[in-house]
N, C-alpha and C positions, 0 to 999 in steps of 0.2 A: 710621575711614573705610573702611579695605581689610578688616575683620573684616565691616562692613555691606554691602557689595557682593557679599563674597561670599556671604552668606546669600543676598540677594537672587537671587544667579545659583543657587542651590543649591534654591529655591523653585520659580524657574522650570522646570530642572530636574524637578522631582517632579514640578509640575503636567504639563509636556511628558508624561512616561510614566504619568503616571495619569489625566489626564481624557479621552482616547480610551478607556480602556476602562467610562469613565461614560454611552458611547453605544453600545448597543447594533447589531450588525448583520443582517440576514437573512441564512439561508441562502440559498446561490446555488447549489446543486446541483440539476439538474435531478431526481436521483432522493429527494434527499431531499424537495425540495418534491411531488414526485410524494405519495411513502408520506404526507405530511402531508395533504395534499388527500383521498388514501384514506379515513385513518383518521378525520378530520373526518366525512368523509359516513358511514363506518361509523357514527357517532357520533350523528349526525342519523339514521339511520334505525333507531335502535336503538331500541325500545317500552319500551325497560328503564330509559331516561334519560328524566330531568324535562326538556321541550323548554324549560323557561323559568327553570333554576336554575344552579348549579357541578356540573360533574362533580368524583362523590369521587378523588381520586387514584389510589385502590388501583383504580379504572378508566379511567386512561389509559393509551390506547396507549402503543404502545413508544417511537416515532420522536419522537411528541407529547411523552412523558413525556422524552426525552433532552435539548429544546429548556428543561427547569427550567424551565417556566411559575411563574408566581405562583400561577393559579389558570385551569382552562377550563369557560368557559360557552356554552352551546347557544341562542340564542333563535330566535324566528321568520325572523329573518335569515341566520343563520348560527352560525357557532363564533369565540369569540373567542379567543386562546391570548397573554394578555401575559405576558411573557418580562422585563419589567423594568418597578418600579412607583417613581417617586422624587419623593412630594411630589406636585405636581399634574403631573408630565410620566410619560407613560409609551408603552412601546413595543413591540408585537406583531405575531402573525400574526393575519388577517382570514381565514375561506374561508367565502364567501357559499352559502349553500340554493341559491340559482340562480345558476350563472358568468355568466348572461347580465346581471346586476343590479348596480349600479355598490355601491360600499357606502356604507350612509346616509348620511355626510357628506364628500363630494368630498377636502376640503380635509383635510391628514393623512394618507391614503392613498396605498400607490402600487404597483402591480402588480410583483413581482416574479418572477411565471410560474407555470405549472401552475395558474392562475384560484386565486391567493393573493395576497393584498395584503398591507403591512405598512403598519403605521403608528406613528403618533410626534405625539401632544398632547400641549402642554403650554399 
């Protein structure tokens, strides 16, 4: 009975210190989300990038390339940069073509400054 309990408490435990880092966070720095917002629009107006595919790695920026993306794509709306992919939940930075433009689907998004959003579907 007391060998079972404490598994239990030992479980709980793990789970404690390990499922906060199964959620990902933004960055909150004002300069990094600056350079990220940069290097996005550098990225958009690059003639050299496919507006509608993945950029290859060995062409991310620096700042971008430090955030370990999964994978960054360019479309007509903007750049996507997801940062954590698990199953059908996943979570990134959004920086839209136009800052004036909300990003396609409300719901999931949320502005966390220098006209960058992050989001989180699952």
């Amino acid at each position: 009975m007391v060998f079972g309990r404490m598994r239990a408490q030992a479980v709980i435990c793990v789970a404690v210190l390990v499922l906060p880092g199964c959620s990902p966070n933004p960055a909150q720095d004002p300069a990094t989300l600056a350079a990220i917002r940069a290097e996005a629009r550098a990225l958009m107006a690059n003639p050299h990038v496919d507006a509608s595919s993945r950029v290859p790695e060995s062409h991310w920026p620096r700042t971008i390339g430090s955030l370990r993306p999964e994978w960054v794509r360019i479309d007509e709306d903007g750049v996507d940069i997801p940062v954590k992919v698990y199953f059908d939940d996943s979570w990134g930075y959004w920086v839209p073509r136009d800052p004036a433009r909300l990003p396609r689907r409300r719901s999931g998004y949320r502005a966390v400054g220098e006209g960058i959003y992050w989001y989180h579907f699952s």
